[in-house]
C-alpha positions in Angstrom: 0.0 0.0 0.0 2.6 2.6 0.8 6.0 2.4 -0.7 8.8 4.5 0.5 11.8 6.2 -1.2 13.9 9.0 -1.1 14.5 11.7 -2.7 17.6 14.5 -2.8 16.4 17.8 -1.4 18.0 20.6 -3.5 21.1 22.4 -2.6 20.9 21.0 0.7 22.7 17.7 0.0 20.4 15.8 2.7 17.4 13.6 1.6 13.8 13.7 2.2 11.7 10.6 2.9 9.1 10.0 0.1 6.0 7.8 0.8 3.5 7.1 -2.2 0.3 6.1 -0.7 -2.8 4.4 -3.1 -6.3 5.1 -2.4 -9.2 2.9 -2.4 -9.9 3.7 -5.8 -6.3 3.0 -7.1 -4.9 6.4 -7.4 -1.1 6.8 -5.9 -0.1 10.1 -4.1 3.3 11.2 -3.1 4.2 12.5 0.4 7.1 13.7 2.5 7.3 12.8 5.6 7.6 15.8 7.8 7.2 13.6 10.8 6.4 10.7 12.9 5.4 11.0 16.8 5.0 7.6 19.0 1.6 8.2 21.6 -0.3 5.7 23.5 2.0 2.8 21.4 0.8 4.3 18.2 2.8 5.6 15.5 1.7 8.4 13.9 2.7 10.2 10.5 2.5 13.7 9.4 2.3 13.7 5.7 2.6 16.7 3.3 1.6 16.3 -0.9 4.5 16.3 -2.8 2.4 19.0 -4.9 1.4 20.9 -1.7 1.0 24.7 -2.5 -1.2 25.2 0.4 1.3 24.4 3.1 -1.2 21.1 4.4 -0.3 17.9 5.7 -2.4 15.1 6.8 -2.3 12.4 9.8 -1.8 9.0 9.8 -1.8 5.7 12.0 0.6 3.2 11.2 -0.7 -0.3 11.6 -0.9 -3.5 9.8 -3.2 -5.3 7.9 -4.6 -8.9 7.7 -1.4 -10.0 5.8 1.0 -8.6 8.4 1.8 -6.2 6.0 2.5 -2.4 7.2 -0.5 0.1 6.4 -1.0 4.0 7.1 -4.7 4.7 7.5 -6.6 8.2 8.7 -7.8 8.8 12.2 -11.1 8.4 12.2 -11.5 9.3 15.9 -11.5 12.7 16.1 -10.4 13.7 19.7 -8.0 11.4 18.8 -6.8 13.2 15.8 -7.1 16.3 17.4 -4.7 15.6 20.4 -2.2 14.0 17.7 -3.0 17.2 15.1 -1.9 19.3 18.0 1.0 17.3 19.2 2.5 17.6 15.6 1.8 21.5 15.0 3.3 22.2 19.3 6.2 19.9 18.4 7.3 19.4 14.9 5.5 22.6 13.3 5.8 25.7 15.2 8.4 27.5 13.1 7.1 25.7 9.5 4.1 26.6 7.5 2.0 23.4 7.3 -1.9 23.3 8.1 -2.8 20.0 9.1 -5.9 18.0 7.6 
């Protein structure tokens, strides 16, 4: 479901993780990674488009699926999500220009 790569980040000589994610439907998206927070035994990801213009990123659970095999899937509870939304923008975001979704 998700494969990851890197990729160079210009004129900066350090690399940026790259995670392609594939909808229900089929469609594959690239994100970064702008970061990863552990809470409750959870790990959470903070993903931003590839194409992102608007400065969003979105949240993620990691988990696995039936096969064993490692998924990232949106928080559907929402004071859950909130708490972890916050935790990223407190933590990881206060100086960047990301709105999370």
């Amino acid at each position: 479901m998700a494969e990851d790569k890197k990729l160079p980040v210009e004129d900066e000589g350090d690399y940026v993780d790259i995670v392609t994610l594939t909808d229900d439907e089929g469609n594959d998206t690239e994100f970064e990674v702008v970061g990863t927070l552990e809470d409750g035994g959870k790990l959470y990801y903070a993903l931003a488009p590839l194409e992102n213009e608007d400065g969003e990123f979105y949240v993620f659970v990691a988990s696995k699926d039936e096969n064993g095999d490692d998924i990232l899937s949106t928080v559907d509870d929402d004071e859950e999500f909130d708490r972890i939304a916050d935790m990223f923008e407190d933590e990881l975001f206060s100086e960047a220009d990301y709105d999370v979704q």
